[in-house]
C-alpha positions in Angstrom: 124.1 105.4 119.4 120.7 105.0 120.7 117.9 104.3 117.3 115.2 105.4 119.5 116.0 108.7 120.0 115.1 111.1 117.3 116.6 114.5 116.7 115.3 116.9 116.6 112.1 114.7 118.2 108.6 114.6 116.0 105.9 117.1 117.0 102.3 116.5 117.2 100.4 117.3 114.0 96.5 118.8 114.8 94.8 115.8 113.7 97.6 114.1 116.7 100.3 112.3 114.3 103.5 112.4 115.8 105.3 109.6 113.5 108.6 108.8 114.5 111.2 107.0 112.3 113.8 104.8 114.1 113.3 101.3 112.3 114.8 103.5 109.0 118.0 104.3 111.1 118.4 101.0 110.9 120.8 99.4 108.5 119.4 100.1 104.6 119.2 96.0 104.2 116.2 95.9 106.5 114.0 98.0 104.4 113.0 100.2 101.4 111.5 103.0 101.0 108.1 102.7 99.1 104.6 104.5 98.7 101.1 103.2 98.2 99.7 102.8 95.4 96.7 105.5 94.7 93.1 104.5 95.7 90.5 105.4 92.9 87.5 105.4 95.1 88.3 105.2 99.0 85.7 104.4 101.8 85.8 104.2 105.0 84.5 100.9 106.8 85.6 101.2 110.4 87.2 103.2 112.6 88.5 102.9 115.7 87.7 106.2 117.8 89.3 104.9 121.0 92.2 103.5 120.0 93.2 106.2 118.2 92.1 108.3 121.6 95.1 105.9 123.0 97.4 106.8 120.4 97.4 110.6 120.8 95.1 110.9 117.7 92.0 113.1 117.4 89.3 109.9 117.7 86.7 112.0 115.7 89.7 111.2 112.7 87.0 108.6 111.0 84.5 111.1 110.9 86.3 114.1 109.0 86.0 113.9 104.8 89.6 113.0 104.1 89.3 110.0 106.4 88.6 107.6 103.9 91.4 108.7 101.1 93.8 109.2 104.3 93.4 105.1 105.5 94.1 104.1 101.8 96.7 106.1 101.5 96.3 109.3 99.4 97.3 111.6 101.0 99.1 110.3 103.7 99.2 111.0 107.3 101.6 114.1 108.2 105.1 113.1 109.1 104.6 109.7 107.5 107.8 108.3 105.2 106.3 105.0 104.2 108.9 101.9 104.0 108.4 98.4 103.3 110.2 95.8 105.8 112.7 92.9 104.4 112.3 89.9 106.1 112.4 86.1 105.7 110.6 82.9 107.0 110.2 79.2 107.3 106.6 78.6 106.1 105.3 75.2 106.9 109.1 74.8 107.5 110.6 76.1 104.8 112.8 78.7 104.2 111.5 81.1 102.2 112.5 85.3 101.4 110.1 87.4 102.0 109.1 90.7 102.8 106.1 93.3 103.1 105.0 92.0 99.6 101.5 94.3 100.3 102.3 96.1 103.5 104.0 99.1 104.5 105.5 100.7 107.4 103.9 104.7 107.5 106.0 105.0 110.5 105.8 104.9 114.9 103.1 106.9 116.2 104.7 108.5 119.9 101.4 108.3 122.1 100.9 110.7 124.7 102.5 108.0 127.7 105.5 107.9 125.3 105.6 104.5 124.0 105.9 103.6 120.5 103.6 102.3 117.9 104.0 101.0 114.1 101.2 102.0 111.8 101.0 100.0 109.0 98.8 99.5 105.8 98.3 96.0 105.1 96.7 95.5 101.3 98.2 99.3 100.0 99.8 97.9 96.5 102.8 96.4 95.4 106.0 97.1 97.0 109.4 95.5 96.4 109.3 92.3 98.1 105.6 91.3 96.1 107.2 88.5 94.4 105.1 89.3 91.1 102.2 89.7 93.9 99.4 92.7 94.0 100.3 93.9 96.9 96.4 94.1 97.1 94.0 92.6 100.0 90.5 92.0 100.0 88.1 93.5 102.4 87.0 90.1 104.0 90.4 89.2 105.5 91.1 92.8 106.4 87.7 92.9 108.0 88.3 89.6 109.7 91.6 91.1 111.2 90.2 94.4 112.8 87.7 91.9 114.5 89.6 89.4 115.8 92.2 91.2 116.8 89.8 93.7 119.1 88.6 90.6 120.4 91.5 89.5 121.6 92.2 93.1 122.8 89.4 92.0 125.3 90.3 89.5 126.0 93.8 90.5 127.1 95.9 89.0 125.1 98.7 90.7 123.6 98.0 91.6 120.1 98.2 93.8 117.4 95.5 96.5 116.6 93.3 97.5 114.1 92.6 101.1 113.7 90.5 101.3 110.4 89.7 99.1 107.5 89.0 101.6 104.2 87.9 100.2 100.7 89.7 101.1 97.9 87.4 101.4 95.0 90.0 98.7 93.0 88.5 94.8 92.3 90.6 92.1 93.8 91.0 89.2 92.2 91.3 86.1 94.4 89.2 82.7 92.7 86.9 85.7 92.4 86.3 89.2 92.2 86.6 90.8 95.4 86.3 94.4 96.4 89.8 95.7 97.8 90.4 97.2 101.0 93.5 98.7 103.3 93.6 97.8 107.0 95.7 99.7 109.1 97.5 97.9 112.0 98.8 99.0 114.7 101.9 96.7 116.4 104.2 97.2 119.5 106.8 96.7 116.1 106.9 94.6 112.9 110.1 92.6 114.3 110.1 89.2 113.8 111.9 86.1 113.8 111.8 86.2 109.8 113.2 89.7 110.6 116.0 88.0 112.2 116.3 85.0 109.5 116.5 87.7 106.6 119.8 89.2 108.5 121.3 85.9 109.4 120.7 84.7 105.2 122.5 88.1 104.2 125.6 87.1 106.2 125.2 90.8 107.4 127.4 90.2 111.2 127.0 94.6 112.0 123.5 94.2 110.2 122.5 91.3 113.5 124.0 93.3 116.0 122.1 96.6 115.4 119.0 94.7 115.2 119.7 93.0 118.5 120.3 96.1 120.1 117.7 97.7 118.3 115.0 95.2 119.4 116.4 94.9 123.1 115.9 98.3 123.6 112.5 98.7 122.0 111.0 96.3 123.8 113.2 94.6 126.8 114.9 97.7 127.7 115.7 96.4 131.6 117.8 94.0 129.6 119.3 96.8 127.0 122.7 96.7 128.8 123.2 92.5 129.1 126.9 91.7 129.3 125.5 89.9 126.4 122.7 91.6 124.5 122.2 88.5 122.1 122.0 85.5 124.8 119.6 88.4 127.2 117.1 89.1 123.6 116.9 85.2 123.6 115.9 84.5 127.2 113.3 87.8 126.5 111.4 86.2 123.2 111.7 82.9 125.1 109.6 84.3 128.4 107.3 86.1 126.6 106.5 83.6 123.8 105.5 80.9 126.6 103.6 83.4 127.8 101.6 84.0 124.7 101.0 80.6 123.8 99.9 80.0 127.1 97.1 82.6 127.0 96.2 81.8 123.3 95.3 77.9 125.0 93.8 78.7 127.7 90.8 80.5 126.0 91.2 78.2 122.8 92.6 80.1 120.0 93.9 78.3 116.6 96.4 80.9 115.0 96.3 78.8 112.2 99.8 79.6 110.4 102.5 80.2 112.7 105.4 80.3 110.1 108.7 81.9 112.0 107.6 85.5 110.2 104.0 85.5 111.9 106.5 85.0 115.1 106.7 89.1 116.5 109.6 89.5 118.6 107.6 92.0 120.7 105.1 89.2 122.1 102.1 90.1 120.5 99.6 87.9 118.5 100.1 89.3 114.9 98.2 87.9 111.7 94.9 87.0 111.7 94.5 85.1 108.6 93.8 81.7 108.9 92.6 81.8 113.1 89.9 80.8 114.4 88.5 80.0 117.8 87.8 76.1 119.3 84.4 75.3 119.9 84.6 72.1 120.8 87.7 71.0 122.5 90.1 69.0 120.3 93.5 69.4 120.3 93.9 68.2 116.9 91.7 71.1 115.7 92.7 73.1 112.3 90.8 75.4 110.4 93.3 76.6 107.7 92.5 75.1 104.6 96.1 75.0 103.5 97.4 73.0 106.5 96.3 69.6 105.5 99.4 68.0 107.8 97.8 69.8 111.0 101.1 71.4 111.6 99.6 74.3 113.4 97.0 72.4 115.2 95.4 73.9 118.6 97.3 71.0 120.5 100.7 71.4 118.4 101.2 75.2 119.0 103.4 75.3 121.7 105.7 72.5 119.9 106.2 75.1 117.0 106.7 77.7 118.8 109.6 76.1 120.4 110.3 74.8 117.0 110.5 78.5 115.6 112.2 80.2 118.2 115.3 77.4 117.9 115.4 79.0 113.9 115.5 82.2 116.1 118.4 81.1 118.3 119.8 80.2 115.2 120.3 83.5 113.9 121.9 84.9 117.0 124.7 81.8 117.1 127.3 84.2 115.8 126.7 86.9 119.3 126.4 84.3 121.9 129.6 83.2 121.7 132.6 83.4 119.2 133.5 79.1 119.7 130.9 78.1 117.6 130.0 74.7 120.0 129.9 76.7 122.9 127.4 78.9 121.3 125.1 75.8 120.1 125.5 74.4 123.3 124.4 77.7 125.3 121.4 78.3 122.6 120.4 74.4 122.3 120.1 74.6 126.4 118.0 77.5 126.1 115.4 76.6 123.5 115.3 73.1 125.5 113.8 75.7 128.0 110.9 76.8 126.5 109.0 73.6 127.8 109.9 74.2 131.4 108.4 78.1 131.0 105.5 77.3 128.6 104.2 74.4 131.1 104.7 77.0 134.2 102.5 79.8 132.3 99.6 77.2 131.3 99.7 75.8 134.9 99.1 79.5 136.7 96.8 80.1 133.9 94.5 77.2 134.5 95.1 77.2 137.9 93.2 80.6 138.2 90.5 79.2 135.5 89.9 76.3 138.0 89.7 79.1 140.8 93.1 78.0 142.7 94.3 80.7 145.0 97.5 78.8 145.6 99.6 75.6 143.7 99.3 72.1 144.6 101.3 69.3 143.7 98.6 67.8 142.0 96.9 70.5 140.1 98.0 69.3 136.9 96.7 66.5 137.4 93.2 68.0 138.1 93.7 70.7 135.1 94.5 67.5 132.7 91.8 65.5 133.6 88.7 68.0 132.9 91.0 68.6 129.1 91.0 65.1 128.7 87.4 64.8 129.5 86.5 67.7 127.3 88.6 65.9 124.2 86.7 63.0 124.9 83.6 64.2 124.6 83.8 67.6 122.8 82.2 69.5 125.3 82.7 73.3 124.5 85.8 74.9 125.6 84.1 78.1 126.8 81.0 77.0 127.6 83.0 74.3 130.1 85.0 76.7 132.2 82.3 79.8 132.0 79.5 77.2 133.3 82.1 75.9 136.4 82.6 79.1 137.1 79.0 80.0 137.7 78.5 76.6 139.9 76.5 74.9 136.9 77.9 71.9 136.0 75.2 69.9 138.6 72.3 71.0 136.2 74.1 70.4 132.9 72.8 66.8 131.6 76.2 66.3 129.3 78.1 66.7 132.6 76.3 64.0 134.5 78.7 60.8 133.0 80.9 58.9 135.5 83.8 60.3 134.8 82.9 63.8 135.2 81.1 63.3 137.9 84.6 61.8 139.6 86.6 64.4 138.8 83.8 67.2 139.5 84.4 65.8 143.0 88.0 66.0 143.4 87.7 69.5 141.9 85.3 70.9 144.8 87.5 68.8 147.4 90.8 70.7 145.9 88.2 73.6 146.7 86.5 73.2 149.6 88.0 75.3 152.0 87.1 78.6 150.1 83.9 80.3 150.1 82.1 79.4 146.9 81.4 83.1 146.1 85.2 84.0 146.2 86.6 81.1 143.8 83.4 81.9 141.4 84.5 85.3 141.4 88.0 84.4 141.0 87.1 82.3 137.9 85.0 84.9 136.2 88.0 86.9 136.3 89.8 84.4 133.8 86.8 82.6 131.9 85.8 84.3 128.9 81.6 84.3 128.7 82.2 85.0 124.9 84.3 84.1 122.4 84.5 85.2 118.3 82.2 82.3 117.6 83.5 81.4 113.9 80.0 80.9 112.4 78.9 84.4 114.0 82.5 86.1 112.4 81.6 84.8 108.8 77.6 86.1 109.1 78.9 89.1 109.9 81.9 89.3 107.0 79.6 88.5 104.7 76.7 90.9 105.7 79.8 93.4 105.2 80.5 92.3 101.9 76.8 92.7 100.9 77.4 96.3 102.5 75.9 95.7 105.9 78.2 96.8 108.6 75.4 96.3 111.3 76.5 92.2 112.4 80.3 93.6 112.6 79.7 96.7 114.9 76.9 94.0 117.1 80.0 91.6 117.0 82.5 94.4 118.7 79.8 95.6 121.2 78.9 91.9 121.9 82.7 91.0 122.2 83.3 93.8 125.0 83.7 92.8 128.6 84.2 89.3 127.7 84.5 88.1 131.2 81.5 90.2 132.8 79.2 86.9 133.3 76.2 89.2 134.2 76.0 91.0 130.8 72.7 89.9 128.4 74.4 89.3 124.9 72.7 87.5 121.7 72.3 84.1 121.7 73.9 83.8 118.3 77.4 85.5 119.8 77.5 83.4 122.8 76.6 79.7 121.7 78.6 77.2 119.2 76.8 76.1 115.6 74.2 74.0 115.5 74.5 70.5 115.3 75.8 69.1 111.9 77.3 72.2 110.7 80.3 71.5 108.5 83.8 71.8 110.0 84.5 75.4 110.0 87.6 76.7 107.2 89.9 79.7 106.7 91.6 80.9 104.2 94.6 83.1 104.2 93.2 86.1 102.3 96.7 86.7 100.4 
């Protein structure tokens, strides 16, 4: 039976809703049916006019009257049947059940192209995985989410969405009163490995295999009919997770909390709590204030990703083959794996950030040595790679040390028989001029929280085009803090 495939199929509301349901033909473990709690006096914050353009949605939505009770939930969006999602998750590596304790699932918005999207309200009230929670979010973290996310829609990285942020009218209370808000998120799905973990802790063999098949065909459909769907979903997350991680290094994102249930089986970045963005290189960089270990430090990311997709593997041992040592054999091999792709996707990706056209033996070399010099100096991570790609590193003074200077040289030799205006072009192309710069991000989240949406909407417009070099932007969006700021610190929002 193929999940996907509604009948009869949803049809287009006039406001552009076509909400499918195929995640609730799914087994009846993996979710529950649940509706927000009322709003008592919604507002809308932000909208986003073309994403819902994208989605087959009418993107003057945000500007009709109901727009503000419809993003907090009352009434809902036609055709929406609103769920909550069971899943589980090793946080800070441990196992822990789980579950949309303040989210829920409206349903899968069919755009116009015919692919598939989950809208979701994040922060809508309790549901029945809140674990004596609120099920309430604040508008700060929901806020920071539709930012950061759009940014690193820009920036091309895979990631969820945010298609409006809408105060509720109801306080929050947090270690202080905060006013409460609903963002509404847009994903490829909600899968995760937690997903996966949840299914593999209920012991539920027909539950695993659904989901597998379910997921494959979701989102690796040229690998729906494997001769063996489990071991072909685990090749799939293990591609597309190296590929991640090696975009989220290369411009110098901190995700911040990668527990195995902020790990989306679909590829994309998803949960923007604690992140943040690198200003000065270090790859023992943290930001969360709750990861006093550094487990999820910038440098240590690819390591637990590797380390959460062997809980994923995990999960599948029953599918990829019925002698249980054969199966930990086959899945141990695979994981092992992961190192060999991740290191393949960071080489191509500095490799163009460098302006390579083609590989040489010794590019990692090369691409190590200007890291290592940026760790061991904190130069900027942007600034660095924006500035070489604009032929400027002559006329920086920080730059003009030995050992730069040495491997500057070997650089232009690796690149010498180029024209200079191709490989700066060629850079450009992959070095982001602009980054969410965290001090600008909490300027702007506060000015919201004071009721000034001005610094958000400059930060989106400011954030467009991040690699167009030529574009005049404000000094305060392109540059890292001043000297002597304080380390920078995030907080989960829950």
């Amino acid at each position: 039976m193929n999940l996907l495939a509604a009948d009869p199929p949803p049809t287009r509301s006039r406001d552009g809703w076509c909400l499918d349901h195929s995640y609730t033909r799914l087994p009846a473990a993996l979710h529950r049916a649940c509706s927000p709690a009322p709003a008592d006096a919604p507002g809308l914050v932000l909208f986003n006019s073309a994403l819902a353009k994208d989605l087959g949605l009418d993107p003057s939505l945000g500007e009709h009257p109901s727009a503000a009770a419809l993003f907090t939930g009352n009434p809902l969006p036609e055709g929406a049947r609103p769920i909550a999602q069971a899943y589980a998750g090793h946080q800070f590596g441990n196992f822990t059940v789980l579950g949309d304790g303040r989210a829920l699932l409206l349903g899968e918005q069919i755009s116009p192209d015919g692919s598939r999207h989950d809208v979701q309200f994040k922060g809508s009230g309790p549901t029945p995985f809140s674990r004596n929670g609120d099920g309430r979010a604040a508008l700060g973290p929901m806020l920071r989410e539709y930012l950061i996310s759009e940014a690193m829609h820009a920036l091309g990285i895979p990631t969820t969405r945010s298609l409006a942020v809408a105060t509720t009218g109801i306080p929050v209370f947090r270690s202080e009163m905060l006013r409460g808000a609903v963002l509404t998120r847009i994903a490829a799905s909600h899968i995760r490995v937690g997903t996966f973990e949840w299914v593999a802790a209920c012991e539920r063999p027909e539950t695993l295999n659904a989901l597998v098949q379910y997921t494959l065909k979701r989102h690796f459909p040229a690998h729906s009919e494997a001769a063996n769907p489990a071991a072909a979903l685990l090749d799939a997350a293990l591609e597309s997770q190296a590929s991640l991680l090696a975009r989220w290094m290369q411009v110098g994102f901190v995700h911040g909390v990668m527990n195995t249930d902020n790990m989306a089986l679909s590829g994309e970045t998803i949960d923007y709590g604690p992140c943040a963005f690198m200003d000065r290189h270090n790859a023992g960089t943290v930001f969360s204030s709750i990861d006093r270990q550094g487990r999820y430090a910038y440098g240590r990311q690819p390591l637990v990703a590797q380390w959460n997709l062997a809980r994923f593997a995990e999960t599948l041992l029953p599918l990829l083959d019925p002698n249980p040592d054969t199966a930990v054999e086959f899945a141990t091999e695979k994981v092992h794996g992961f190192a060999r792709r991740y290191h393949a996707h960071w080489l191509d990706g500095y490799r163009l950030k460098l302006g390579f056209a083609s590989p040489d033996p010794e590019d990692a070399t090369l691409i190590q040595g200007v890291l290592d010099w940026m760790q061991n100096t904190g130069a900027d991570h942007t600034h660095t790679f924006a500035a070489l790609s604009r032929a400027e590193a002559q006329q920086c003074p920080p730059w003009q040390d030995p050992v730069f200077v040495e491997w500057h040289g070997r650089w232009k030799n690796r690149l010498a028989s180029e024209a200079p205006e191709r490989v700066s072009a060629r850079m450009r192309a992959q070095n982001p001029v602009v980054i969410p710069r965290n001090h600008a991000v909490e300027a702007a989240l506060q000015a919201a929280e004071a009721g000034d949406l001005g610094p958000c909407h400059r930060l989106l417009e400011g954030w467009n085009a991040p690699y167009d070099h030529s574009r005049s932007r404000p000094p305060e969006l392109m540059n890292p803090p001043p000297a002597g700021t304080p380390p920078h610190r995030t907080f989960c929002g829950t």
